[in-house]
Backbone bond lengths (Angstrom), bond angles and torsions (degrees), N, CA, C in turn:
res aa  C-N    CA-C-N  psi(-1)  N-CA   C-N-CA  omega(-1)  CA-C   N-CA-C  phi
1 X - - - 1.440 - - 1.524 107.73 -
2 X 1.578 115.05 136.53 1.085 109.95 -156.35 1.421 101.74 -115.17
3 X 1.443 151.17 152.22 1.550 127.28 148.91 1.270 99.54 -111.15
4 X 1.732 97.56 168.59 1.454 112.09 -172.53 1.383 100.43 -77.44
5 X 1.296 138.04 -144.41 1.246 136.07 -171.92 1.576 124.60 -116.09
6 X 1.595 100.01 -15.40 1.267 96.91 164.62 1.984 115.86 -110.65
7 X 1.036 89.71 22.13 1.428 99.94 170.88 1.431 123.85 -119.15
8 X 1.647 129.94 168.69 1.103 116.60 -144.94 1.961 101.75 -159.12
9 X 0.912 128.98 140.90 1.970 104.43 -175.92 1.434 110.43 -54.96
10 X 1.276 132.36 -15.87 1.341 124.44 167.93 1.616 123.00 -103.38
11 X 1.242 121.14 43.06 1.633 133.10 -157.55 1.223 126.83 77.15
12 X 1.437 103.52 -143.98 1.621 110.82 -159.18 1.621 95.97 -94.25
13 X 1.635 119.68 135.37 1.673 117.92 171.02 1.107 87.03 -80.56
14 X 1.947 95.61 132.70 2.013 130.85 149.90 0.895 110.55 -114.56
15 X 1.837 125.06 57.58 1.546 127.13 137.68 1.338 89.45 112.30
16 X 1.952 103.21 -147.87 1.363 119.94 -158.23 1.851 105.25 -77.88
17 X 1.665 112.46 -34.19 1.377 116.84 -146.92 1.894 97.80 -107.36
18 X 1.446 97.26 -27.91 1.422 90.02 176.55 1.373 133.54 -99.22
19 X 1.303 171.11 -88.08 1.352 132.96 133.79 1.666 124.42 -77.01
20 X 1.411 128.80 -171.86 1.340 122.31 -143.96 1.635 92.02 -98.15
21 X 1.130 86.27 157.26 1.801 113.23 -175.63 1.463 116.87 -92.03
22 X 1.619 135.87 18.30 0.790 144.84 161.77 1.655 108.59 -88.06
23 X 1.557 112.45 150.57 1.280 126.74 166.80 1.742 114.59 -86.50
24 X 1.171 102.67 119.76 1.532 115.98 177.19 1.791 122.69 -81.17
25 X 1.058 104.65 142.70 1.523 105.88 -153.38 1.561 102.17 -133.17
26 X 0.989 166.13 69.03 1.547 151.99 157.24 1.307 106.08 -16.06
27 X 1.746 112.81 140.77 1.385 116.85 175.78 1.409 101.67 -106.09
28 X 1.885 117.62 162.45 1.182 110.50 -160.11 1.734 94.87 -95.86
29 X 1.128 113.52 150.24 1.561 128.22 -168.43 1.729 105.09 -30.32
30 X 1.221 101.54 136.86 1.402 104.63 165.25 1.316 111.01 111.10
31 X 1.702 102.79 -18.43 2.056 101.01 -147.56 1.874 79.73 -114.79
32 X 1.013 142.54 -9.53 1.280 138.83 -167.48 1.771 116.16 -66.75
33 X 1.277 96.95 -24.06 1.854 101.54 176.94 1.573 100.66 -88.31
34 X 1.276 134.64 -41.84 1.595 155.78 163.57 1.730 96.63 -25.47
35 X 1.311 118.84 -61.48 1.211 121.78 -155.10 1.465 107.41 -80.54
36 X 1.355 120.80 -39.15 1.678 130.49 -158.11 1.283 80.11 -84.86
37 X 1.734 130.33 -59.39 1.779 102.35 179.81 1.534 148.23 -59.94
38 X 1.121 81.82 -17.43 1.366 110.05 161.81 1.542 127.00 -79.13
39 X 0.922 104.74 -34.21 1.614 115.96 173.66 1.831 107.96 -88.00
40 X 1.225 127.16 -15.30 1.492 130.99 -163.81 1.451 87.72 -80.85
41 X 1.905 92.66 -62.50 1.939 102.90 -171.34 1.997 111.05 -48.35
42 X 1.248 105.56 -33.56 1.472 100.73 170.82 1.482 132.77 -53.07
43 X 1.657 75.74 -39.02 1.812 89.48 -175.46 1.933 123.97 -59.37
44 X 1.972 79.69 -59.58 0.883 107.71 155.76 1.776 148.94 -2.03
45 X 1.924 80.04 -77.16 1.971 96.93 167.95 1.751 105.48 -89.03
46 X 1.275 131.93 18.58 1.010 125.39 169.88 1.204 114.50 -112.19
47 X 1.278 119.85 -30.40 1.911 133.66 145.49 1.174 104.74 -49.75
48 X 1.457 147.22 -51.47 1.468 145.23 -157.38 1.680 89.87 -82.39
49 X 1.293 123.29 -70.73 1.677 109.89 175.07 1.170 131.80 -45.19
50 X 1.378 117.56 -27.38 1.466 110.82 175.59 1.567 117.05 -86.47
51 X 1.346 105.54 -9.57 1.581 101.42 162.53 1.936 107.46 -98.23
52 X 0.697 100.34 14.38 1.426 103.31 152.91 1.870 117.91 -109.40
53 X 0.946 120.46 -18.41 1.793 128.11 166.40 1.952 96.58 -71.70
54 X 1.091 106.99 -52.18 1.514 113.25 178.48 1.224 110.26 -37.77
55 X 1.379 103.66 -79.45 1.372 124.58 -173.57 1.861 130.15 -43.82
56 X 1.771 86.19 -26.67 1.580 108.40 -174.41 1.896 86.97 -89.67
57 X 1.230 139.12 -47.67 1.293 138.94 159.57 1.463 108.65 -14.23
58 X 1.736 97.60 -83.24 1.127 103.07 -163.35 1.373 122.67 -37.69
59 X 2.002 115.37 -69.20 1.090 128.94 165.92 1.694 112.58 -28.37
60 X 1.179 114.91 -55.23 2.002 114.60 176.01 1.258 99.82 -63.73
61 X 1.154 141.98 -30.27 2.019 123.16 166.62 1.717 109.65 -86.38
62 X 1.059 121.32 -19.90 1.771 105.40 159.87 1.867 103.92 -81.61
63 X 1.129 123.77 8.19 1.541 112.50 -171.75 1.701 81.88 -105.04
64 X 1.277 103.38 -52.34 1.597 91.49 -162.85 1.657 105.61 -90.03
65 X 0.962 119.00 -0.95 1.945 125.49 173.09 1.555 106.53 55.00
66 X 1.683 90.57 76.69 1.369 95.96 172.82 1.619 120.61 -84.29
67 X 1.957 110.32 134.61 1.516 115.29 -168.15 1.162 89.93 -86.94
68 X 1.274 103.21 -173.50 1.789 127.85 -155.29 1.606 93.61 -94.57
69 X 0.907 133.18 -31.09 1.839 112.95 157.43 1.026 130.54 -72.01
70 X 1.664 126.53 -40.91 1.203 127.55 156.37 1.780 103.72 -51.09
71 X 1.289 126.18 -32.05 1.969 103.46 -179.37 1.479 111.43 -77.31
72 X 1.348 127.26 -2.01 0.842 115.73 -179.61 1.760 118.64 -115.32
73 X 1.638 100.81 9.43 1.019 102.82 172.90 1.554 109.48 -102.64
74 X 1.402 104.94 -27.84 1.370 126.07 168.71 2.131 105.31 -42.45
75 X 1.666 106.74 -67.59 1.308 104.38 158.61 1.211 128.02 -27.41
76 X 1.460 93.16 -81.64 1.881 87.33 -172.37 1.487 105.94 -43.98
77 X 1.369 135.22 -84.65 1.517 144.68 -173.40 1.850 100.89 -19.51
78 X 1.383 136.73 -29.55 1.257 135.43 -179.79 1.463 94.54 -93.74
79 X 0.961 123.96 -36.80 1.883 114.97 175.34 1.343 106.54 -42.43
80 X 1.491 105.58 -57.33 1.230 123.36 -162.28 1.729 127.59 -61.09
81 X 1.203 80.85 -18.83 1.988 96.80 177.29 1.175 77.19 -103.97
82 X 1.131 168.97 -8.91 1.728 140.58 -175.84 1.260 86.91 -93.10
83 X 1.577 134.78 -56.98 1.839 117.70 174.10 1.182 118.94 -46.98
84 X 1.697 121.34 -36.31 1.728 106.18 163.98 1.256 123.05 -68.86
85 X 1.167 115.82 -43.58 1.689 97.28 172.93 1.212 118.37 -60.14
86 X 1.504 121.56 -34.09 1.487 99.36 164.00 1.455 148.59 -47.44
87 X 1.441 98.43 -12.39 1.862 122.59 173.24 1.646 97.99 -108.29
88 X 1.450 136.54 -33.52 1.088 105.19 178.02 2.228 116.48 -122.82
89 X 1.655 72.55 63.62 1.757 85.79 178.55 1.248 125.31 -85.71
90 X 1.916 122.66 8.28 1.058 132.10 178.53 1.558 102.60 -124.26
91 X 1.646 115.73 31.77 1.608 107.53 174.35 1.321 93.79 -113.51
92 X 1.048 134.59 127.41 2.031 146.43 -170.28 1.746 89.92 -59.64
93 X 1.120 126.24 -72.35 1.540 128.60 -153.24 1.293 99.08 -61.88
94 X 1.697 103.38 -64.31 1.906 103.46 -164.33 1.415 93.86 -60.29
95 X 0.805 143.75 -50.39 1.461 129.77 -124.89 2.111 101.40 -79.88
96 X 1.259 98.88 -29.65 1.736 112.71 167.10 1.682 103.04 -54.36
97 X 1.471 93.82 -79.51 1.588 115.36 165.03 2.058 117.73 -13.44
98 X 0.928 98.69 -57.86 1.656 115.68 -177.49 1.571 119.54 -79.88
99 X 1.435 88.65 -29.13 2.033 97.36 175.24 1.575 107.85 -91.24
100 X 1.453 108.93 -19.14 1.550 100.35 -180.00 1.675 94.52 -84.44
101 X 1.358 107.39 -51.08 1.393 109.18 169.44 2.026 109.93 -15.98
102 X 1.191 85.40 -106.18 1.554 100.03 168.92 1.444 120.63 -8.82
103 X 1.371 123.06 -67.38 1.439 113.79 162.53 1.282 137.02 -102.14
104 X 1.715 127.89 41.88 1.135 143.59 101.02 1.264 110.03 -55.97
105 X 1.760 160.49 -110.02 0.857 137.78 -169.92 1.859 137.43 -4.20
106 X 1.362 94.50 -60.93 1.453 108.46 158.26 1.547 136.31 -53.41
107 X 1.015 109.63 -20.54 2.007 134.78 168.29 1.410 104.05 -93.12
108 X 1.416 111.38 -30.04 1.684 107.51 173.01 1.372 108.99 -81.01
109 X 1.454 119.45 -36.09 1.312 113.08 -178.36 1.902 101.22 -69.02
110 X 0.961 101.40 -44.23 1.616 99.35 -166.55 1.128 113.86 -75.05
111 X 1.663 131.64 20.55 1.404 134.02 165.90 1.382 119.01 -60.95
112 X 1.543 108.50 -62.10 1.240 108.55 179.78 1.693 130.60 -55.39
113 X 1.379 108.65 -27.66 1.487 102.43 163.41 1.423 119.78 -85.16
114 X 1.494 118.24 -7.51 1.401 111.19 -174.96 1.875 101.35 -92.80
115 X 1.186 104.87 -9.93 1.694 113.80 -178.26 1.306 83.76 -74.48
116 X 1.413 139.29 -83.15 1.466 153.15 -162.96 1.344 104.71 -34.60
117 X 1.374 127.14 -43.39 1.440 120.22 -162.40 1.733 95.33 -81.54
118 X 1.887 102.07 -42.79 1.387 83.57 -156.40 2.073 104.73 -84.20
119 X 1.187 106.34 49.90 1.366 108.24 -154.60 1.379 140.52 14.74
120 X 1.432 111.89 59.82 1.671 108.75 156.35 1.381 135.20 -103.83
121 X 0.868 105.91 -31.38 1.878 116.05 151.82 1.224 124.72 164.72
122 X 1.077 130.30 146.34 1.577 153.81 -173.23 2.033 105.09 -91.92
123 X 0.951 111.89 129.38 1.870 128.34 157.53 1.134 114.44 -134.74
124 X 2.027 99.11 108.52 1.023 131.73 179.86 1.862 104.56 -100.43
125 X 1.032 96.18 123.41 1.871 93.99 173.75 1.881 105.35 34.65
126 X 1.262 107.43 36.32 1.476 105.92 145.49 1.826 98.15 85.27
127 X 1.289 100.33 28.97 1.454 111.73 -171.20 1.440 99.39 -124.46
128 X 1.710 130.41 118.75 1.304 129.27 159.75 1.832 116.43 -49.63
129 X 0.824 124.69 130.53 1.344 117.97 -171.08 1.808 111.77 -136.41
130 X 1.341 133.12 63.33 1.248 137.55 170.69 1.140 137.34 5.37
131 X 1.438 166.81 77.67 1.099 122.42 -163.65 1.516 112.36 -89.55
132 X 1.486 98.18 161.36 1.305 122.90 -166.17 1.326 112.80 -96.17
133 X 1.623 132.00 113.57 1.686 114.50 171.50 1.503 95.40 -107.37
């Protein structure tokens, strides 16, 4: 089953917000298990690297002791590449580039609470602050 090009198995595509902007294709019998494993393992090692960009984040905001305004500026600024990749999710290079982006940023933001939990210290308004067990 074929669609034309502005159609899609769930109707007509309206852009970024209303259904998806890819062209839909039926595979010919046989090849349909071929593709989803193949497509899982993709997913997959690109989930496993980006928790390694995280992780390298995190560690770079306990090196550099990021305070609680810088994490939240850190946030927003990783929001902000997740709205660009949403416009540039059909460029091959950036679009890797911008998702590792994104969660490195996001491991930087999440230093400071992961320091706090695992108790080594908290900076509040530029104040060393201990924690206490």
């Amino acid at each position: 089953m074929n669609y034309q090009q502005n159609n899609g198995p769930f109707g007509q595509n309206r852009g970024m917000f209303g259904s998806s902007s890819y062209n839909y294709q039926a595979l010919p019998y046989g090849y349909e298990g071929t593709q989803t494993s193949g497509l899982m393992s993709k997913v997959m090692g690109l989930l496993a690297f980006s928790f390694l960009f995280a992780a390298l984040g995190t560690f770079a905001g306990f090196v550099m002791n990021i305070t609680f305004g810088t994490d939240w500026i850190v946030a927003m600024a990783g929001f902000v590449v997740l709205i660009i990749l949403q416009f540039a999710i059909q460029k091959p290079g950036l679009n890797l580039f911008l998702l590792y982006l994104f969660t490195f940023l996001e491991g930087l933001s999440l230093a400071l609470l992961i320091s706090y939990y695992c108790g080594l210290f908290v900076w509040i308004g530029g104040l060393r602050l201990d924690h206490q067990t």
